[in-house]
N, C-alpha and C positions, 0 to 999 in steps of 0.2 A: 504494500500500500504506500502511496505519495500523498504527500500532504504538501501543500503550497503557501508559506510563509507572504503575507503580503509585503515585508518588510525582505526577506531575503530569495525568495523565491520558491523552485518546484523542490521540495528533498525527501529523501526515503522518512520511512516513518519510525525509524530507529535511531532517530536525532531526538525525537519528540518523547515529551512525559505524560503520559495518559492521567488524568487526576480523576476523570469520571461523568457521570451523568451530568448538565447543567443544573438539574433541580435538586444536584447532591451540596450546591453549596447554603442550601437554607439551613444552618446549623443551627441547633436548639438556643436558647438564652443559658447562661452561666448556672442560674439557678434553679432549670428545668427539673423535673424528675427525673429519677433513672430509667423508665420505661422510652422517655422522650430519646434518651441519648442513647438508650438499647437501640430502637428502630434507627434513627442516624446511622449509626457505627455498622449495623450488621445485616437489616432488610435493606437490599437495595433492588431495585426494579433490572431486570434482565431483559432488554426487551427487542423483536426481531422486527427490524425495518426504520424509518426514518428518526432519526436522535440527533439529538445536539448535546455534544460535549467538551468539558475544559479541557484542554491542554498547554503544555507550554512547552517553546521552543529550546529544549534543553542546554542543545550541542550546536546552536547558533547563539542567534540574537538574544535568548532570555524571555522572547516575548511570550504573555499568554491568546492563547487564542479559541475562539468557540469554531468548533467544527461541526457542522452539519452533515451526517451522515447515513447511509443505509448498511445495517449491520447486517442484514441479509447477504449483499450484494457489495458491501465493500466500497461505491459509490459516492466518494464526495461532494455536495451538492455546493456548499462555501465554504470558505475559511475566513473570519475575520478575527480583528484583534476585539479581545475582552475589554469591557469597559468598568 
């Protein structure tokens, strides 16, 4: 798989750090319970066909980026920088 850095260009995907779902960065409050920070940590949704998720550009630039994707089919649809 290629993934295409806006900032540096087309590069394999073994530069890049998978961090996860986009909707994995809604992290509970400090003072949540522990059932809140259970689901965080350990349910994570697996899911077949179009996603967006973070990454960042490890072995380049540093930048993070939201990638659009089909996990089915391996299919990048965009890559931008995270905001």
């Amino acid at each position: 798989m290629r993934l295409t850095c806006p900032l540096c260009g087309d590069r394999d995907r073994r530069e890049f750090y998978y961090l996860g779902h986009e909707t994995w960065l809604d992290r509970p409050a400090a003072d949540a319970p522990p059932e809140a920070w259970d689901a965080y940590l350990h349910l994570r949704d697996n899911p077949c066909g179009p996603t967006r998720d973070l990454w960042q550009h490890e072995a380049g630039c540093g930048a993070w980026l939201v990638v659009s994707r089909d996990t089915a089919t391996h299919e990048i649809a965009s890559v931008e920088l995270a905001r």
